[in-house]
C-alpha positions in Angstrom: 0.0 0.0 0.0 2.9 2.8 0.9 4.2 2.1 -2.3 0.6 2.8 -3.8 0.4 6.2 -2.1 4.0 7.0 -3.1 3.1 6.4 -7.0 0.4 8.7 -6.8 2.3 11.3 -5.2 0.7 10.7 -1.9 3.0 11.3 1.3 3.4 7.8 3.5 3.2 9.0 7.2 3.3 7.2 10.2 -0.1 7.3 10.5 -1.3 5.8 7.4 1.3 3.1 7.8 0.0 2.3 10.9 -3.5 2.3 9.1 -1.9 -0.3 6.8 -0.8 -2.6 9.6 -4.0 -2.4 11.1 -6.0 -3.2 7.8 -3.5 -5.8 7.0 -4.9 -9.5 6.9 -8.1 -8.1 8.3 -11.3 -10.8 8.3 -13.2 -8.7 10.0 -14.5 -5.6 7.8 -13.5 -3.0 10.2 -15.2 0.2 10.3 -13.6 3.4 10.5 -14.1 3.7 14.2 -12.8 0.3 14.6 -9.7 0.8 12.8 -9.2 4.3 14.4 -9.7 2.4 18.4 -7.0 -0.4 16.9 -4.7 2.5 15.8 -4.8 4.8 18.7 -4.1 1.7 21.1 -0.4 2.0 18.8 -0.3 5.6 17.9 -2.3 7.6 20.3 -2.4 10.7 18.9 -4.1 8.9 15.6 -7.2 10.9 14.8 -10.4 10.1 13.2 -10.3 12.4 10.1 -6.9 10.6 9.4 -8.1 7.2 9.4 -11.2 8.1 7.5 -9.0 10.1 4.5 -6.8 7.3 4.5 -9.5 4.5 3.8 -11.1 6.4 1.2 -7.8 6.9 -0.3 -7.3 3.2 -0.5 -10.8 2.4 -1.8 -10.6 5.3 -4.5 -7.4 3.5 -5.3 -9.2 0.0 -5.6 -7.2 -1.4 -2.6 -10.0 -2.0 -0.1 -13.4 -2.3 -0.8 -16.2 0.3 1.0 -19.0 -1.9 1.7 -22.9 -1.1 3.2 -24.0 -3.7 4.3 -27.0 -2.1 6.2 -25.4 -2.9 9.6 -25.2 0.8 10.7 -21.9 1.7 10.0 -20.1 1.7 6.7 -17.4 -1.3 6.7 -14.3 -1.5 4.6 -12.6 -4.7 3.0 -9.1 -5.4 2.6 -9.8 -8.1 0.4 -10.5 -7.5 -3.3 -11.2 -10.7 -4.5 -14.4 -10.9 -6.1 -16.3 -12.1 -2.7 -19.8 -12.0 -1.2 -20.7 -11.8 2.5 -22.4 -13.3 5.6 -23.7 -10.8 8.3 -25.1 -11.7 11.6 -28.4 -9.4 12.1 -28.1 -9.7 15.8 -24.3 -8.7 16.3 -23.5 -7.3 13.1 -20.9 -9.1 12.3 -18.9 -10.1 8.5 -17.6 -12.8 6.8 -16.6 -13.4 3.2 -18.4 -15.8 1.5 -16.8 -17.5 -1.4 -19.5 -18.8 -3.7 -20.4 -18.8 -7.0 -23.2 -16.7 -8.2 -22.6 -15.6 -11.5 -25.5 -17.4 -13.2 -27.8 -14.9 -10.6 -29.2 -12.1 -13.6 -32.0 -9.9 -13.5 -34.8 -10.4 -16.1 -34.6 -8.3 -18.9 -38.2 -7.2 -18.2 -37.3 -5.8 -14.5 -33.4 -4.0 -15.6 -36.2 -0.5 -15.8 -33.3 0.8 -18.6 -30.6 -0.6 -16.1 -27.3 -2.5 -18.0 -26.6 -4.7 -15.2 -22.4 -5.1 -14.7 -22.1 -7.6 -11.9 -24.3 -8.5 -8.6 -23.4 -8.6 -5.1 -25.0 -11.3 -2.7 -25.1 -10.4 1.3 -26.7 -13.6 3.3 -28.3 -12.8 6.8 -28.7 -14.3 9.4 -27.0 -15.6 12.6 -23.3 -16.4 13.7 -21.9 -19.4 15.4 -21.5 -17.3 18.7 -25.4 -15.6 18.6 -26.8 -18.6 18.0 -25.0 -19.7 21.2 -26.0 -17.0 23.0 -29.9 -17.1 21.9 -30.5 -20.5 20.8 -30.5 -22.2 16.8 -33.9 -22.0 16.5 -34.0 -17.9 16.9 -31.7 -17.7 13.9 -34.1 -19.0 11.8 -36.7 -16.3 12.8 -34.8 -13.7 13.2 -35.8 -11.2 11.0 -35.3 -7.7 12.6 -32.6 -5.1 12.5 -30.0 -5.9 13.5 -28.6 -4.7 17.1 -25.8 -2.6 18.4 -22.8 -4.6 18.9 -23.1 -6.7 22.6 -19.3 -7.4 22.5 -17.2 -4.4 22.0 -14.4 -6.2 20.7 -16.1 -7.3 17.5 -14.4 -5.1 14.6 -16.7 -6.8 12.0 
């Protein structure tokens, strides 16, 4: 990534490189308040506006993805790879999902003038640790928004 931001004339701080290191191997979709709590616990004086020029940087350059995934907060992805995703609707959390959908097209009759490039698929429904917490069978109901965070350590 530094060498990224150096080819388009962009300065490599010590903050974005810590931004790096944070987004680095990431599974978990961090937000921009989750990366900016992860940097400040390495470089306190990290602030938000940094962390949030520096992530749309990197998606403007095609090196994360920014991703809405109607959980509240707009996530970003280090990982490019053409992907879909799980969420959890109760904790919020995301996971890549590597399947293949590309036989999934919309009907001519429904495109309304559209010329459809590509689809994204986001599954809902209930983590491994929720459904501990609540039971299997209320992941098969559950159907609602989904709820702040209970465990303040999830990034994703």
């Amino acid at each position: 990534m530094s060498k990224l931001f150096r080819e388009r004339g962009l300065k490599v701080t010590p903050q974005r490189e810590c931004i790096f290191g944070v987004l680095w191997g990431a599974e978990t979709h961090p937000t921009a308040e989750s990366v900016h709590a992860e940097a400040t616990e390495r470089m306190p004086t990290m602030s938000l506006k940094t962390v949030y020029q520096t992530l749309n940087d990197l998606a403007e350059m095609g090196e994360i993805q920014q991703l809405d995934l109607g959980t509240g907060s707009g996530r970003f992805d280090p990982n490019v790879d053409v992907h879909h995703h799980l969420v959890c609707t109760r904790c919020g959390k995301v996971r890549d999902l590597y399947a293949d959908y590309s036989g999934v097209e919309v009907p001519a009759s429904s495109r309304q003038g559209y010329v459809v490039g590509g689809a994204e698929v986001v599954f809902r429904g209930m983590c491994a640790e929720c459904q501990a917490l609540t039971g299997p069978d209320q992941a098969l109901c559950y159907g609602g928004s989904i709820d702040q965070p209970t465990n303040k350590g999830e990034k994703g």
